[in-house]
C-alpha positions in Angstrom: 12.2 -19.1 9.7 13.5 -15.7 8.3 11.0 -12.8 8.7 11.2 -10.3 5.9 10.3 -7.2 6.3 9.2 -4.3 3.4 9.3 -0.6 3.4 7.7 2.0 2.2 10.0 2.5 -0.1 9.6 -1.0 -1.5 6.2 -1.1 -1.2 5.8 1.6 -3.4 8.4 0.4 -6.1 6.6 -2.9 -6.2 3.2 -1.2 -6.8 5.2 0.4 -10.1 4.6 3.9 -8.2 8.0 5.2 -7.5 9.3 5.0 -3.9 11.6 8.6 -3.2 10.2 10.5 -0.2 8.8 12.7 -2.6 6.9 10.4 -4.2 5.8 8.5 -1.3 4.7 11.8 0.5 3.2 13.3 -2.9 0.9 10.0 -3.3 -0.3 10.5 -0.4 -1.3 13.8 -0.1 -2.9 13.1 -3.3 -5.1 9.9 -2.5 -5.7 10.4 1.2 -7.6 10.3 3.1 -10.0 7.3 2.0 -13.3 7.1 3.2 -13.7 4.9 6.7 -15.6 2.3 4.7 -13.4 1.7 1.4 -10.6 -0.8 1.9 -7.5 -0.4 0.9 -7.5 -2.6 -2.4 -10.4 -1.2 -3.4 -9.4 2.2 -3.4 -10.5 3.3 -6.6 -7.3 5.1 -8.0 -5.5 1.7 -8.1 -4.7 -0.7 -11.0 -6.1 -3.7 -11.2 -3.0 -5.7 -10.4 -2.0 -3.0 -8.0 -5.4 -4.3 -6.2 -4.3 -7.5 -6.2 -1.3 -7.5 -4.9 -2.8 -5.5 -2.4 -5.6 -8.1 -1.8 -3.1 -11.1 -1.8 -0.7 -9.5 0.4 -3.4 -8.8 3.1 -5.5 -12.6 2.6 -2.0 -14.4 2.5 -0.7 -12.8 5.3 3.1 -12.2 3.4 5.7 -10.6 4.4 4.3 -7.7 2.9 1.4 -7.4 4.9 3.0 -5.2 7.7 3.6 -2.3 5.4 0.3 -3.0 3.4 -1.2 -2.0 7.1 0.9 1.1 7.2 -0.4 2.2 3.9 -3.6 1.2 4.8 -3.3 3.4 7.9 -1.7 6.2 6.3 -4.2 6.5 3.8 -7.2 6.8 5.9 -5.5 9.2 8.3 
């Protein structure tokens, strides 16, 4: 079985968000730090299919789910 694994970069171009350093860093100086209690999808600055990709990614278990985390993490830092 192949594992596939996701960047940041990727991440963030599949979320329609632009994925240069400068982006990346920029979003998350701008959303960040969530509250300890609000999860990730529910964040309220996403779309709604942004949220569920988010959602599916973490339920399913993807191959996404690994850099899901990371955001996850770097977001409530």
């Amino acid at each position: 079985m192949e594992n596939n694994f996701h960047s940041f970069q990727e991440l963030f171009e599949q979320l329609g968000i632009g994925g240069s350093p400068k982006q990346i860093e920029t979003f998350l100086r701008t959303h960040g730090p969530l509250a300890p209690g609000v999860a990730l999808p529910d964040a309220p600055f996403w779309t709604e299919a942004q949220a569920d990709f988010l959602q599916q990614a973490l339920q399913s278990d993807s191959d996404w789910v690994e850099v899901v985390d990371a955001l996850n993490e770097a977001l409530h830092r």
